[in-house]
C-alpha positions in Angstrom: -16.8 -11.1 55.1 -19.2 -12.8 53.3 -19.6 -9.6 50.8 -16.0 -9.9 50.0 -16.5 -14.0 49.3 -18.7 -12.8 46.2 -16.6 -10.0 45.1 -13.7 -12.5 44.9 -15.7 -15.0 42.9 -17.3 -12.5 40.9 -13.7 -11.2 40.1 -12.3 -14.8 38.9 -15.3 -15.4 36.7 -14.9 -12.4 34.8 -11.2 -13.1 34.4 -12.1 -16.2 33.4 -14.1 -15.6 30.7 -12.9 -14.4 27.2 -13.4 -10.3 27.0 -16.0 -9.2 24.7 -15.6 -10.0 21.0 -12.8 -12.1 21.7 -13.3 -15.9 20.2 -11.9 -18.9 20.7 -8.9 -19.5 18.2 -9.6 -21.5 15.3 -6.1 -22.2 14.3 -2.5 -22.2 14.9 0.8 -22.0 13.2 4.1 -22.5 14.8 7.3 -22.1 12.6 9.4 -18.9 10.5 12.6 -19.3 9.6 16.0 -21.8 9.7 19.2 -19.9 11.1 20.2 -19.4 7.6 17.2 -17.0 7.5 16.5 -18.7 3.8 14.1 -21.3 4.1 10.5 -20.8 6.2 8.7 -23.8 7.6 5.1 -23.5 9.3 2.9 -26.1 10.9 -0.8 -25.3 10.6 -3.3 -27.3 13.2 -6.7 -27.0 12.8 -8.6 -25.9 16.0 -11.9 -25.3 14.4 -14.6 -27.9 13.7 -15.0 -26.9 9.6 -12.0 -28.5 7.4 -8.7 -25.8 6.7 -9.3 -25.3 2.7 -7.3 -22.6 2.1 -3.8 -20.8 3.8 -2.2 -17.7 2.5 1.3 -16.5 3.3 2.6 -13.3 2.6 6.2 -12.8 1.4 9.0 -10.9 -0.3 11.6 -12.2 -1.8 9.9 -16.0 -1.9 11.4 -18.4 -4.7 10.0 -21.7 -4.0 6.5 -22.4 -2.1 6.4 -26.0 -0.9 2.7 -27.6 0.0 1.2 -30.6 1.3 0.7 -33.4 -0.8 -3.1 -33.3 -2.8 -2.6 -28.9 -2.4 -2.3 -26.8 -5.2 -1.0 -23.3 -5.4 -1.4 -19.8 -6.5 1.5 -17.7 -6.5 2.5 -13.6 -6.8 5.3 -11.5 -7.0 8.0 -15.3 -7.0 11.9 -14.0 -7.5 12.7 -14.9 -11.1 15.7 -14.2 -13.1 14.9 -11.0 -14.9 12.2 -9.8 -12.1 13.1 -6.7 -10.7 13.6 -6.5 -7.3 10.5 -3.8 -6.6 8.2 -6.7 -7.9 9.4 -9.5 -5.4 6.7 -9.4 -2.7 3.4 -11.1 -2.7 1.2 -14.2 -1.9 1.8 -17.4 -1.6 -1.2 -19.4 -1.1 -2.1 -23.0 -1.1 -5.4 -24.4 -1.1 -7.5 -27.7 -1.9 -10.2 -28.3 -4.7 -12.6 -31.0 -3.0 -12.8 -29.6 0.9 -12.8 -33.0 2.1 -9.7 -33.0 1.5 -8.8 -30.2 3.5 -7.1 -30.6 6.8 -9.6 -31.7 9.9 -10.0 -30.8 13.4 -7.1 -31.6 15.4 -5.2 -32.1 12.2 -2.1 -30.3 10.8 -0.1 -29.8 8.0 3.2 -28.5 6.6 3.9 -25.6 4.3 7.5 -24.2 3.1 8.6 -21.2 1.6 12.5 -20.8 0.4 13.7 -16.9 -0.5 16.5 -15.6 -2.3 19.4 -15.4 -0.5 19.6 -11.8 0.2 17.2 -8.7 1.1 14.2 -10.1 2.8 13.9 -9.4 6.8 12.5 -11.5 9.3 9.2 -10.2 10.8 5.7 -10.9 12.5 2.8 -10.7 10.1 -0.7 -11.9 9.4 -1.8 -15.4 7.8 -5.0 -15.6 6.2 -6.6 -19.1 6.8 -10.1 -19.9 5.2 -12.7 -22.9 6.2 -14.8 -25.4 4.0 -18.1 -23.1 6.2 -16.8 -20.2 5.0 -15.8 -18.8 7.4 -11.7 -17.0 7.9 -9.2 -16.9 10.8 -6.4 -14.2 10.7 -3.5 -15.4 12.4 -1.2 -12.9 13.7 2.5 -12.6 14.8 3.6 -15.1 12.0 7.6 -15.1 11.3 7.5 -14.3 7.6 9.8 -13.0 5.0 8.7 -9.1 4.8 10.5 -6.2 2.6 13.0 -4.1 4.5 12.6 -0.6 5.5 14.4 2.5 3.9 16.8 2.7 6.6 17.0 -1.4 7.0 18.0 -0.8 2.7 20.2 1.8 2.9 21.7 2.3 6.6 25.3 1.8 5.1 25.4 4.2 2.6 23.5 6.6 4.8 26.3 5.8 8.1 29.4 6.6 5.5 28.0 9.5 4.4 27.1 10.4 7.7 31.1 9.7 8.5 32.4 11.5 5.5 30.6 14.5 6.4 32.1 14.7 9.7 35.3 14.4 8.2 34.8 17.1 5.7 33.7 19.0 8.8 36.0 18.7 11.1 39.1 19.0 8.8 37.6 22.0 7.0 37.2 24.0 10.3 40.9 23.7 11.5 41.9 25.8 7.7 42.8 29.0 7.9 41.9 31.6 5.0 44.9 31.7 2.7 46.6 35.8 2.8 48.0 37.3 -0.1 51.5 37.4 0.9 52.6 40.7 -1.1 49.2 42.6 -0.4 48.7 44.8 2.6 
C-alpha cells in the first residue's frame, strides 16, 4: 500500500512540473479579427520580468498598422494603390527607442492592423516579441491576416470548370455518330 502512496505522488509531481525544455511563457496576446474580418486588434501583456521593446506581426494584405502612443513603426509589403497584389504580405512591427519606455511586467498594450477589404484569410500564426535583455518570445496560434491558398484563390473557377466538364461529358456521350444517309 504504502508503495502505491509514492507511485501516486511521484506521478502528480511529474505532471506537475513543466516537461523538459518547456518554459514558462513570457507573454501573451489575445485578439484577431472584428466580424467584418477587416480590422485586427491584439492585446499584448507582458509576463516576463525585462520590458516588451519590440512586437512583430505578420500580414497580407495590411493597410493601416495602429500602435501605442510613444511606438514607432517599420513596415513591409503595406497595400498601396498601384502595388501589385503578389507584393501585399509582410511585417508589421512596432517597437520603442528608449526601453524604458517599453511595456513592463504585468503591463499591456494595444496594437491594430486594418486590411484591404478583400483577399486576406483568417489564420493562426507566429508573433515575434523581443525584450530590453535581449532575449525573444515566439507567440504561437495568433489570429492574423495570412495569404490564401491556390485552391482558397481559385476554388470558383476550378468548381465551374469542374461543372462544365461534366456537362460536356454527359451530353456528349448520349450523341450518336452521324450516318451518311445515301451511302451503304
Amino acid at each position: 500500500m504504502r508503495r502505491c502512496v509514492l507511485v501516486a505522488v511521484f506521478g502528480v509531481l511529474c505532471l506537475s512540473l513543466p516537461a523538459g525544455g518547456q518554459t514558462e511563457a513570457k507573454v501573451r496576446i489575445v485578439g484577431g479579427a472584428d466580424g467584418t474580418g477587416q480590422n485586427y486588434t491584439w492585446k499584448v501583456t507582458n509576463l516576463h520580468d525585462s520590458r516588451i521593446v519590440s512586437v512583430s506581426f505578420p500580414h497580407y494584405h495590411g493597410d493601416t498598422f495602429i500602435v501605442p502612443t510613444g511606438w514607432e513603426q517599420e513596415t513591409t509589403g503595406l497595400a498601396q494603390a498601384g502595388v501589385k497584389d503578389a507584393h501585399l504580405g509582410g511585417v508589421c512591427r512596432a517597437f520603442v527607442s528608449n526601453p524604458k519606455t517599453g511595456i513592463g511586467q504585468r503591463f499591456d498594450a494595444t496594437f491594430r492592423l486594418r486590411i484591404a477589404r478583400t483577399g486576406a484569410q483568417r489564420r493562426p500564426g507566429e508573433v515575434t516579441v523581443q525584450f530590453a535583455d535581449g532575449s525573444e518570445a515566439i507567440v504561437p496560434d495568433i489570429e492574423l491576416p495570412t495569404k490564401p491558398t491556390f485552391g482558397e484563390r481559385y476554388i470558383m473557377a476550378i468548381g465551374l470548370g469542374v461543372i462544365f466538364l461534366v456537362i460536356f461529358l454527359t451530353t456528349r456521350k448520349g450523341k450518336k455518330p452521324a450516318t451518311d444517309p445515301g451511302g451503304e
